[in-house]
C-alpha positions, -999 to +999 in steps of 0.1 A: -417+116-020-428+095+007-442+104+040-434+087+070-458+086+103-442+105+131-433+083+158-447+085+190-426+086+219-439+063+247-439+087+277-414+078+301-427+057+335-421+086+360-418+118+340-423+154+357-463+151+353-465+122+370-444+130+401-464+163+401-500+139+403-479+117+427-471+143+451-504+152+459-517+119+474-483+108+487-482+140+509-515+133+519-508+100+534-475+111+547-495+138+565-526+119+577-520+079+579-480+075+573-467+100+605-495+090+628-491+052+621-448+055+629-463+075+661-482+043+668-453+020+662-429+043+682-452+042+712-458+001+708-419-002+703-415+011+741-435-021+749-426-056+744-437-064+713-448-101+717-466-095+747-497-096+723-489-135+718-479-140+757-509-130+770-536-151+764-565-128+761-550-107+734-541-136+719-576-149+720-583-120+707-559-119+677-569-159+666-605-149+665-601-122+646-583-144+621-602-168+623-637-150+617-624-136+589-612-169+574-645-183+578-660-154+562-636-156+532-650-198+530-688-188+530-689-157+509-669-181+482-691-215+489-723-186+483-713-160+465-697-179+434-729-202+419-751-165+425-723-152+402-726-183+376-761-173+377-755-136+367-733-141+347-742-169+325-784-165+321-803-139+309-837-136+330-863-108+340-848-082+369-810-094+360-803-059+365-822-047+392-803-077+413-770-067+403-777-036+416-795-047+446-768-069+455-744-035+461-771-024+486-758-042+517-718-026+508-733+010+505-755+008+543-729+017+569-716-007+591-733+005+617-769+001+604-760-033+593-747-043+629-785-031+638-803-049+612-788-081+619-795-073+655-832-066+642-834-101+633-816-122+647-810-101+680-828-108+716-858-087+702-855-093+666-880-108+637-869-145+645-875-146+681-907-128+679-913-154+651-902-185+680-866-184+662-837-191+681-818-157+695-783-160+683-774-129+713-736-143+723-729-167+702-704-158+673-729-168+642-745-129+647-700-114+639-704-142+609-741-132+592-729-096+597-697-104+581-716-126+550-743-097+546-720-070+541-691-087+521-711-109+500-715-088+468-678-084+468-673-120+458-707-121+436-691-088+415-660-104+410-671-136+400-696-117+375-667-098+364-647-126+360-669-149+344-674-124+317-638-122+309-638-163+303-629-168+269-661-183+248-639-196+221-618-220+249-650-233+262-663-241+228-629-261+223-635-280+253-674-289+245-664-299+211-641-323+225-666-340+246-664-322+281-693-316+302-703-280+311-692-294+346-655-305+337-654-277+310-658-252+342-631-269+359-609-273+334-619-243+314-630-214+332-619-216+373-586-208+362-591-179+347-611-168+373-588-183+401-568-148+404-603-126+406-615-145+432-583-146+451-577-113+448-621-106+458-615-127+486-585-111+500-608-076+502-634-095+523-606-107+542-591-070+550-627-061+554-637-082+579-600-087+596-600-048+605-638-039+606-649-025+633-683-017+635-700-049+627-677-067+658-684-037+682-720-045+681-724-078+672-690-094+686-706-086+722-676-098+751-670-128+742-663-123+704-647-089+701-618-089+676-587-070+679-598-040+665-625-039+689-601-046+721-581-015+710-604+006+711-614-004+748-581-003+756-575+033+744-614+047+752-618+031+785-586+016+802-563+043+784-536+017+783-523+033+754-487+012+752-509-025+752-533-008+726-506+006+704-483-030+702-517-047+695-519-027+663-485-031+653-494-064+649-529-060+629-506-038+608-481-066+602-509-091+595-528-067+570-502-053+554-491-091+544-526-092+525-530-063+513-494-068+496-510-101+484-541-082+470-521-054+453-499-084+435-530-102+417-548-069+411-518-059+391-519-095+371-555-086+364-547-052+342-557-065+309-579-049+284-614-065+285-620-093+260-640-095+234-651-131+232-670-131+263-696-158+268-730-149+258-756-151+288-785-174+275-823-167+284-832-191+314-849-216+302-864-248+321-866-262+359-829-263+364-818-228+351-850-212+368-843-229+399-806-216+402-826-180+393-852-187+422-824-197+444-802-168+437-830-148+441-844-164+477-801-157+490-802-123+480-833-117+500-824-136+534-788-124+533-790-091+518-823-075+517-833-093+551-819-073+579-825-041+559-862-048+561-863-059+599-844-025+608-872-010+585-902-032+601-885-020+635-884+016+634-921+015+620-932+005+649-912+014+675-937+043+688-946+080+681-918+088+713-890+068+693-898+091+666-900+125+680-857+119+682-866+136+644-873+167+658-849+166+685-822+195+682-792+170+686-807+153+656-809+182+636-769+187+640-755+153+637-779+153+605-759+188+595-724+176+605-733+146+585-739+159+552-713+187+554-686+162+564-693+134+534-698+168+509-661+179+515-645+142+523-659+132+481-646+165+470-607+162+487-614+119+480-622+128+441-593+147+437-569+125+457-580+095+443-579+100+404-546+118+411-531+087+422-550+065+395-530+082+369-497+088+389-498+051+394-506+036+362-476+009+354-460+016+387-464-013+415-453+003+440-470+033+438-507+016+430-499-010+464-498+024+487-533+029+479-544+002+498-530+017+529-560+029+540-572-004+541-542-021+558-544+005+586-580+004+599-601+035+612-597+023+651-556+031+639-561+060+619-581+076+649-557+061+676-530+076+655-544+106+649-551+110+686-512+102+692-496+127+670-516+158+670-536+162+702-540+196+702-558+190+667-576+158+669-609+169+674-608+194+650-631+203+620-602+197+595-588+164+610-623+150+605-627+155+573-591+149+562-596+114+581-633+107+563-614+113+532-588+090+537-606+061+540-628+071+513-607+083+489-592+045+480-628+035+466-623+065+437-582+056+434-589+017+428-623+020+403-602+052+383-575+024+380-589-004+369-603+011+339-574+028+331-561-005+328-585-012+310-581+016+282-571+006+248-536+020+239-545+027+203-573+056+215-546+077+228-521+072+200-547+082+174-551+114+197-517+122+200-506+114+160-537+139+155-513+169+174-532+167+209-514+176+238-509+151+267-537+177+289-562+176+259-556+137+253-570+137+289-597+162+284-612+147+251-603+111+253-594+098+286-619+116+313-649+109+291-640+073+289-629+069+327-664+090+339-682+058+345-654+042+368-653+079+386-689+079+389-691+049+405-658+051+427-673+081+440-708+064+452-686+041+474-664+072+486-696+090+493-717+062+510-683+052+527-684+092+544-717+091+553-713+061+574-682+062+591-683+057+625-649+046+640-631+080+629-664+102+648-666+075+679-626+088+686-623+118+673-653+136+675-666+166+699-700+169+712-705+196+681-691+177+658-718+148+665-727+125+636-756+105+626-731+075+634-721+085+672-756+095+679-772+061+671-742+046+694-751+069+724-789+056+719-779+018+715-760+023+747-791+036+771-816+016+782-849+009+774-871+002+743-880+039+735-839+042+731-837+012+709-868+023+689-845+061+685-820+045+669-837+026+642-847+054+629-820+071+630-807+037+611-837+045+588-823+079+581-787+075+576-793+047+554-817+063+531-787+090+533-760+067+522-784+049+495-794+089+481-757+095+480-751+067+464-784+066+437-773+103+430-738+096+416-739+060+405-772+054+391-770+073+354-747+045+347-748+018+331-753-015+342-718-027+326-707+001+346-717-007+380-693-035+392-676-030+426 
């Protein structure tokens, strides 16, 4: 008598499990970023809506933003893709360390990274002490800000992508009497194309609705449109001008970030497993591409971290009594207690909607509403629909998480795209439930991409800013707002204060990091 294998049934693409993990982040986003951001648009649709356009400040404003963030996208690919041929391709001594190293400028918060280009190329920083030119008002300091803290992004994907390049293809095309130049060309930039495009259109989100870096570094002349909204709302409370100006950085992010969800989704293929083999480096060409990889990591990355460093060392003993300093102590507190419960409520809200959206398009786009609505429009929004509420404890944290919480949703989803079929079949022909298929198989195998999803969440919490400069009381004073109120008083003891207090919250947001990511592996440290 013969046996025949029990046929699996493919789980359906929205059975009652699923809507049950959707609901939770959906209502979430409904709650905290969906309602506020119709509250915006409701009180920019009482304005004319092209007025933006008419007037031509705000429309100065609007182009540059555009156009920084262009410019950005064009140097973070002219750099960032031969340092990930580098990586990717040769085998040398610290090859780990520097992929690691190069994550440390997207874990410091924007805010310390606005100071430690300031702390070198600034009025007072290492290059004019050094007879270097000072770069105060001119829009290279927005650009270098930009480059420094989006630069790994490109470099990871490139990595990434490079490893994915099909080493049987490229041995066709040798054999057939390409060079290694036209065989790249030919060969291996289109399979990379879509990881690039889709790398680049982060750094272009990034940059288009950051707010931080252009605060500090934009100065007048070069604030971007995030920036002008929160001047209107903070200091001219012209709250109908501010709210049809971000209906429009809506409009224009959404359109990317649709872009971005589109190639991500072209990208969910299982790894392969005819990568190209990295080769030790061997002579003057392949150890001067390592020497030069090595030189841009340390004068756009590791640079400005030192000069905030060699700033708050000697800044004086009175710049660093602000340690000891009551307000200090608490903005330390609200700190820590904030970014502890945004990763919890971010953990859970993220891998929920990894596995609710798994195979559905639509549902794994909405994650990237966080980044399509910036913090300056969260907190505006915020600030709109709950007044009563929009200073309070739980608004803070619910609005840390929300911006946090995509970092755990898109890591969590990638490797589940990732994820052989077969593993779970063999599972389920074995009697497992769909719960201990998860348990056993899945979780294990998805702890890695957790792990480091929830290093970004983390070091994300710990440094935002926008969300605490709109929202936050005097007793709900964060590391963040504190180093603002320092930068904005006179005098050198002042600037000293907030260096180290940049000292501090970074070594915060790199502990927070180290903590969570660091027992990985290196495979499992991409962005």
């Amino acid at each position: 008598m013969a046996f025949e294998t029990p046929r699996l049934k493919r789980p359906r693409p929205w059975a009652w499990d699923r809507w049950a993990l959707a609901a939770v982040p959906l209502l979430f986003l409904a709650v905290v970023l969906v309602a506020p951001a119709v509250r915006l648009m409701v009180e920019g649709g009482s304005a004319d809506l092209w007025a933006p356009w008419q007037d031509p400040y705000l429309r100065g404003r609007l182009l540059w933003s555009l156009a920084q963030a262009a410019m950005t996208c064009g140097l973070v690919l002219l750099i960032g893709l031969p340092m990930g041929w580098v990586l990717a391709r040769l085998d040398f001594p610290g090859r780990s360390l520097l992929l690691r190293g190069l994550m440390l400028p997207f874990v410091v918060p924007t805010l310390v990274a606005a100071m430690g280009v300031l702390a070198l190329m600034g009025p007072r920083g290492l290059l004019a002490q050094w007879g270097g030119p000072d770069l105060q008002g001119t829009p290279w300091l927005l650009l270098f800000g930009n480059l420094f803290f989006n630069l790994c992004v490109l470099v990871r994907a490139a990595v990434d992508a490079l490893s994915q390049v099909s080493a049987a293809r490229v041995a066709a095309a040798r054999s057939l009497g390409a060079t290694p130049w036209r065989a790249f060309w030919r060969v291996e930039w289109p399979a990379i194309a879509p990881w690039l495009a889709s790398a680049l259109c982060l750094v272009f989100l990034y940059c288009f609705s950051g707010f931080g870096l252009a605060l500090v570094l934009g100065g007048q002349a070069y604030a971007t449109a995030e920036v002008e909204i929160y001047t209107l709302v903070a200091h001219e409370l012209q709250l109908g001008q501010a709210s049809v100006l971000s209906v429009w950085m809506l409009l224009l992010t959404g359109a990317v970030a649709l872009g971005y969800a589109t190639v991500e989704r072209r990208l969910a293929t299982p790894a392969r497993a005819d990568g190209v083999l990295r080769r030790p480096a061997r002579g003057v060409v392949l150890w001067s591409a390592v020497m030069a990889t090595v030189g841009v990591w340390v004068l756009i990355c590791a640079a400005p971290l030192i000069a905030i460093a060699h700033g708050a060392m000697f800044s004086g003993a009175y710049a660093w009594g602000v340690l000891r300093e009551d307000d200090t102590l608490l903005a330390l507190y609200n700190t820590v207690r904030f970014s502890l419960l945004a990763l919890v409520l971010a953990t859970v809200l993220g891998v929920a909607h990894a596995l609710a959206a798994r195979r559905v398009l639509w549902l794994r786009t909405l994650v990237f509403l966080p980044f399509i609505v910036s913090p300056v429009m969260v907190a505006f929004g915020l600030l709109l629909l709950y007044p009563e509420a929009s200073g309070s404890f739980g608004v803070l944290v619910a609005a840390y998480a929300l911006l946090a919480y995509p970092f755990v949703a898109k890591s969590v989803a990638s490797r589940l795209d990732s994820l052989p079929a077969h593993y779970l079949e063999a599972a389920r022909s074995l009697g497992a439930s769909p719960w201990r298929c998860f348990w056993r198989v899945t979780l294990p195998l998805l702890a890695p991409a957790l792990r480091r999803g929830m290093a970004f969440a983390a070091a994300t919490a710990v440094g935002e800013f926008a969300v605490s400069l709109f929202l936050s009381r005097p007793e709900w004073a964060t590391l963040t707002t504190l180093i603002y109120q320092h930068l904005g008083k006179p005098g050198a003891v002042n600037l000293g204060a907030a260096q180290v207090l940049a000292c501090v919250l970074m070594g915060l947001a790199l502990l927070a990091f180290v903590l969570i990511e660091w027992p990985g592996k290196e495979g499992d440290a991409r962005a």
